[in-house]
LOKEFI-635390 format. One line per field, with one value per residue (C-alpha): residue number from 1; z, y, x. Coordinates in steps of 0.1 Angstrom, whole numbers, plus 5000, padded with zeros to 4 digits. Layout:
<rs>
num	(NUM,...) .
c3	(Z,...) .
c2	(Y,...) .
c1	(X,...) .
</rs>
This chain:
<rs>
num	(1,2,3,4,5,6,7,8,9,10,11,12,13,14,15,16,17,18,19,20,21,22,23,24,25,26,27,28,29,30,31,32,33,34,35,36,37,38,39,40,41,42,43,44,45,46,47,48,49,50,51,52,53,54,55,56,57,58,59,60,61,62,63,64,65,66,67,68,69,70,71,72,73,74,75,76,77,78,79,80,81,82,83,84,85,86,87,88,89,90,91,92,93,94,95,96,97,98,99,100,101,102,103,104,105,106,107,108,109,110,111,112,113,114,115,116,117,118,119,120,121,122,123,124,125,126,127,128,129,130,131,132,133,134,135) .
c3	(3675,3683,3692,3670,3638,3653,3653,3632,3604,3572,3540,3507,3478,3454,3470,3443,3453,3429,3408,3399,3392,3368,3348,3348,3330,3301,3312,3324,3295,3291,3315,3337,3366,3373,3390,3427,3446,3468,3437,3420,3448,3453,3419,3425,3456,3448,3434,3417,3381,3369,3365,3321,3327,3346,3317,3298,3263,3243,3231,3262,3284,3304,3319,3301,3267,3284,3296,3334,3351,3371,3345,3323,3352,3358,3320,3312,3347,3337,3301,3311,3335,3307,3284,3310,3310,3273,3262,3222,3218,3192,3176,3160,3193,3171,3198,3229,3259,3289,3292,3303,3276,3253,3269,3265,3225,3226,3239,3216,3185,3202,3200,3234,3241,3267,3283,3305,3330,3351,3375,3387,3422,3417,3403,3364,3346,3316,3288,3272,3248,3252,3214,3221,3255,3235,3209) .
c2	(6254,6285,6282,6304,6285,6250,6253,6291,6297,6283,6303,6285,6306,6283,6289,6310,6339,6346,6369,6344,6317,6340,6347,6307,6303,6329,6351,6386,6387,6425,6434,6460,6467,6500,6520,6507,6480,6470,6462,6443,6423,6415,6405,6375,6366,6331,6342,6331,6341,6333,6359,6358,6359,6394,6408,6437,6436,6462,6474,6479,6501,6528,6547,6573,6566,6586,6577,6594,6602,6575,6551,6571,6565,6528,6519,6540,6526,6491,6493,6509,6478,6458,6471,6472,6434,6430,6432,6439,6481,6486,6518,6531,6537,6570,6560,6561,6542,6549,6527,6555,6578,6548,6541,6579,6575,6543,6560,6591,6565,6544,6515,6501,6465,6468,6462,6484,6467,6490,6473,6479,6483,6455,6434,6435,6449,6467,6463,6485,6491,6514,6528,6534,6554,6581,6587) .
c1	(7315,7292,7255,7248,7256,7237,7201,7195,7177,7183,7182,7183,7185,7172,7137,7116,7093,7065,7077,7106,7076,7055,7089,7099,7063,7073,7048,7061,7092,7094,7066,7071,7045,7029,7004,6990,7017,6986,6966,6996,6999,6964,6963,6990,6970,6945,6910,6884,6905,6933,6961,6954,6919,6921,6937,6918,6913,6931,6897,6881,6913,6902,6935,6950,6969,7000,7034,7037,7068,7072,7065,7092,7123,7113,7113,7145,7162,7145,7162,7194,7200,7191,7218,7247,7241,7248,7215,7208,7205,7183,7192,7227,7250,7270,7296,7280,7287,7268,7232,7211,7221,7212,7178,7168,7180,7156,7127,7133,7130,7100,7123,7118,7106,7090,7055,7037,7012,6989,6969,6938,6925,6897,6930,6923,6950,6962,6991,7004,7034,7057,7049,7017,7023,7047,7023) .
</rs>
């Protein structure tokens, strides 16, 4: 027997990170994240609040009522995946095939389910749906 394979590290892949937590609670379904990495993660980080209680109300949003670019390629990349793993497609295929193309026809129709969360650099954060980003 090798040395090697005696006393080294141990990985076991049933240990959860915390993104695998938040979606085991039913919270993050059809969230995706964007804006600031740094302020995401600060946001998971213990505070005085609670992750729900950071959340802004609809009412009160203050970033721009516009899809950008990069929120664009992660939601079509994000729903593409989602469809090359048999998820439902909500809009008439007319014979295609490939998930991207799909996605794109999805976005063109506002038929996307999908959550966009923008997070703020003092940890707050925004929802918003897809609809109302392609106005």
């Amino acid at each position: 027997m090798y040395e090697e394979e005696e006393g080294g590290e141990f990985y076991d892949p049933e240990v959860l990170d915390e993104d695998d937590e938040q979606r085991q609670n039913g919270d993050d379904d059809n969230v995706v994240v964007s804006g600031d990495p740094s302020a995401a993660a600060n946001a998971l980080k213990g505070g005085d609040k609670l992750l729900k209680d950071k959340k802004i109300p609809e009412a009160d949003r203050t970033t721009t009522p516009y899809m950008t670019k990069y929120e664009r390629a992660r939601i079509l990349g994000t729903r593409a995946l989602q469809i090359s793993m048999n998820a439902p497609v909500l809009v008439d295929l007319e014979g295609e095939t490939d998930p991207l193309q799909i996605a794109i026809k999805e976005m063109r129709e506002k038929k996307i389910p999908l959550i966009v969360r923008r997070y703020l650099p003092d940890g707050y954060y925004e929802d918003w749906t897809c609809e109302e980003l392609l106005q």
